[in-house]
N, C-alpha and C positions, 0 to 999 in steps of 0.2 A: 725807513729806518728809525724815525722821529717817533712814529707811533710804536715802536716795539720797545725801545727808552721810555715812555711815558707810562706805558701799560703795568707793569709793575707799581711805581710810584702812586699810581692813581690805585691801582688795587689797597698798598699800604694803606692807602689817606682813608677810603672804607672803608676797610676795617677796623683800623682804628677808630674810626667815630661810631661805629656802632658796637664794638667792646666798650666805651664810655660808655653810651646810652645805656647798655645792658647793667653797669654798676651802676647807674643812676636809681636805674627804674627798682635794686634789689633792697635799697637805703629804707625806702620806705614801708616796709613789713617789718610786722611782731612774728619772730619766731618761735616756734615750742615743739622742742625734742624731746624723747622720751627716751633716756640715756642706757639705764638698766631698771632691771625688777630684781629684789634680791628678797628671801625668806628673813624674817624677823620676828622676832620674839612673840610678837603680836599680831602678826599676818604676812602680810607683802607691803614690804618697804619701792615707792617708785621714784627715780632719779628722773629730772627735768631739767635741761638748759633751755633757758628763755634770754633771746635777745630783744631787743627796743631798738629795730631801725629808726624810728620815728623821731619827726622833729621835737614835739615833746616827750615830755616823761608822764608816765603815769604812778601817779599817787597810791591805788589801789587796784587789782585787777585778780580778776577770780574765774575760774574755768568750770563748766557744769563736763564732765567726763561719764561716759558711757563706757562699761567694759564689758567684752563679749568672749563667750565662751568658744572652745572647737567648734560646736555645734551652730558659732553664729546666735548664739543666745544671748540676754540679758543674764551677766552676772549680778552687775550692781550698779548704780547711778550714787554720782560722789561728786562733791563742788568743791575744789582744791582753790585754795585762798593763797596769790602767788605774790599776796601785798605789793612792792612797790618795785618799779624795773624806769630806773631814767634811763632817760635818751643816750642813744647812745653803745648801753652797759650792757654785757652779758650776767645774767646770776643763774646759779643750779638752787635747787629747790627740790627738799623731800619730803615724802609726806606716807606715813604710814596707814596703812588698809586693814583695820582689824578684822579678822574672819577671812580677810583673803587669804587663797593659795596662788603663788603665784605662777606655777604652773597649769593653774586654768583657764590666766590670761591670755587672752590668743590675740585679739586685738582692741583699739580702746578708739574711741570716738568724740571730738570735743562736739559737743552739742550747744553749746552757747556760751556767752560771756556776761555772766546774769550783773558784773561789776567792771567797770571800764572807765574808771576817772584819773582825769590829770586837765590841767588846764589849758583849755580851748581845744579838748578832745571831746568828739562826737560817742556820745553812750553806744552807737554802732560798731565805733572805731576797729574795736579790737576784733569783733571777727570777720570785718572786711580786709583788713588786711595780715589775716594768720594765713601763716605757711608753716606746716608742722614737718617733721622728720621722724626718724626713728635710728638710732644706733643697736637697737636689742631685736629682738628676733620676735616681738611684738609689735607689729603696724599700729601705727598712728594714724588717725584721719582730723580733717578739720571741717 
């Protein structure tokens, strides 16, 4: 009857530590979503929320983006300058695509992080630890 009281409790205590572990392990990534695409005067305007899990901040950070057509094609290659995200913060960031339509975009590909400074941040940093999303109905890769 001791072990049928205990079993439970012992179940809580496991799970519980490893729902900690799992918010542990999520602290330390850079996120970047791709929130909406919307038409604009000048192309395709694109919405980004970027978080800074990370224990520092970064200074400067910049994404080389690949966008690809229905067909899985190369639309265009574009380096979005997402300047500065401390630790921490969430910021949205837009940035308009002249000659885009935005309904060509099917999905978009971050290809590198040709800029990745903050201090005592490894020039790697940023796309070892990107985990990208999507909110619009064009996929994101990282």
């Amino acid at each position: 009857m001791k072990f049928n009281r205990l079993l439970p409790l012992a179940l809580i205590a496991i799970l519980s530590s490893g729902a900690g572990a799992v918010a542990q392990d999520s602290s330390g990534n850079l996120t970047v979503e791709i929130n909406e695409l919307a038409p604009s005067d000048k192309g395709c305007k694109l919405t980004f929320v970027a978080g800074n899990g990370l224990a520092q901040g970064l200074t400067k950070v910049s994404f080389e983006f690949v966008l690809f057509d229905e067909k899985g094609l190369v639309e265009r290659m574009a380096v979005l300058d997402f300047r500065d995200l401390p630790a921490g913060k969430t910021k949205v960031r837009q940035f308009d695509l002249p000659g885009t339509k935005c309904e060509s975009v099917k999905s978009l590909l971050i290809n590198d992080a040709p800029v990745c400074n903050g201090e005592g941040v490894a020039k790697d940093a940023c796309m070892k630890v990107l985990k990208t999303g999507s909110k619009s109905s064009v996929e994101l890769k990282g």
